[in-house]
C-alpha positions in Angstrom: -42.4 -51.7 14.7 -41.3 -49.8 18.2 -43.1 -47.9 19.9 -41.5 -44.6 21.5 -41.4 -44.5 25.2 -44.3 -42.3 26.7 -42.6 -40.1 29.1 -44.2 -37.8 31.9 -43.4 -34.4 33.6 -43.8 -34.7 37.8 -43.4 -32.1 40.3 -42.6 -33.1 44.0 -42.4 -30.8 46.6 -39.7 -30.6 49.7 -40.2 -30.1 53.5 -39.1 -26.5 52.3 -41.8 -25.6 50.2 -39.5 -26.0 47.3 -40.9 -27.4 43.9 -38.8 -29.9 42.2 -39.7 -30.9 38.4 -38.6 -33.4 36.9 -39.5 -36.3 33.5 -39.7 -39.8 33.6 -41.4 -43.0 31.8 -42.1 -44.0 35.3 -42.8 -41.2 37.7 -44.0 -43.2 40.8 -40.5 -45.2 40.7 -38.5 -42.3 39.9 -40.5 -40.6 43.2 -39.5 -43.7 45.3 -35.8 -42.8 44.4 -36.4 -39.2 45.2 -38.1 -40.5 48.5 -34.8 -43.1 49.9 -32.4 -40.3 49.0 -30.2 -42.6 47.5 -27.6 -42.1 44.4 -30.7 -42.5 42.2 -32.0 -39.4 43.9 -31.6 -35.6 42.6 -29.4 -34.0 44.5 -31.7 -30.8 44.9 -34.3 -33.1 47.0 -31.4 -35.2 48.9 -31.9 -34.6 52.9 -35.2 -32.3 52.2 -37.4 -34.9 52.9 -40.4 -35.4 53.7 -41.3 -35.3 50.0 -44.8 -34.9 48.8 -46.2 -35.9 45.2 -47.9 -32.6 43.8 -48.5 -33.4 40.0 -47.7 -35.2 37.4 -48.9 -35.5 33.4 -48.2 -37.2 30.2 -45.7 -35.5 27.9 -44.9 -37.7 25.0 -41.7 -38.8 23.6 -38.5 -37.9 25.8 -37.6 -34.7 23.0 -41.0 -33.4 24.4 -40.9 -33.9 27.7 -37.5 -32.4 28.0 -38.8 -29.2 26.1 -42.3 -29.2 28.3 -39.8 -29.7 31.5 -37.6 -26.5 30.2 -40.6 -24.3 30.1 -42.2 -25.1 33.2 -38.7 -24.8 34.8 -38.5 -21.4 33.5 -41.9 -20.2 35.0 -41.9 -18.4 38.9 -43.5 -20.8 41.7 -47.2 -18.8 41.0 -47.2 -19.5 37.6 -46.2 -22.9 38.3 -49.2 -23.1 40.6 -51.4 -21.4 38.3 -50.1 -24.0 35.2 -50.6 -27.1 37.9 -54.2 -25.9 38.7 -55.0 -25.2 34.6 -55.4 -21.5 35.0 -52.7 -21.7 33.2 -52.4 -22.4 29.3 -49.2 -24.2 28.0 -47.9 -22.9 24.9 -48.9 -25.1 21.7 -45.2 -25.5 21.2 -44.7 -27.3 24.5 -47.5 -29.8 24.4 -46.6 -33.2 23.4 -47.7 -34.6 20.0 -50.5 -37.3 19.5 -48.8 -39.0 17.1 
């Protein structure tokens, strides 16, 4: 039997200030790619280095992360803070499924 992928939802900031958030099975490596700014990179964190790692979590298969990644994408930089520091609750529809 095959076990899904566990995927995670990360959150890098740039020399800007800017928040960047992003889901991958393997956020350290996919921060590494951010970091050498090469064709792996996102194009919103190319030449905005120095990058720092704010926060990352679990978020299930890839159908969850991507709708966990859509609502944190849709909330303003303070409620992004807020979510990152656990003031603030994510919707039961958006957390990832145990089984």
């Amino acid at each position: 039997m095959k076990t899904e992928q566990q995927w995670y939802l990360y959150i890098v900031e740039n020399r800007l200030g800017h928040w960047y958030t992003g889901i991958s099975p393997d956020p350290q490596r996919r921060f590494a790619e951010h970091q050498q700014g090469g064709p792996r990179a996102a194009k919103a964190l190319k030449g905005k280095g120095p990058l720092t790692f704010i926060y990352q979590c679990w978020a299930g298969d890839r159908s969850g992360a991507s709708r966990l990644e859509c609502w944190v994408k849709s909330l303003s930089k303070d409620q992004k803070r807020q979510w990152v520091a656990g003031t603030l609750i994510t919707p039961d529809s958006y957390l990832p499924s145990l089984s």
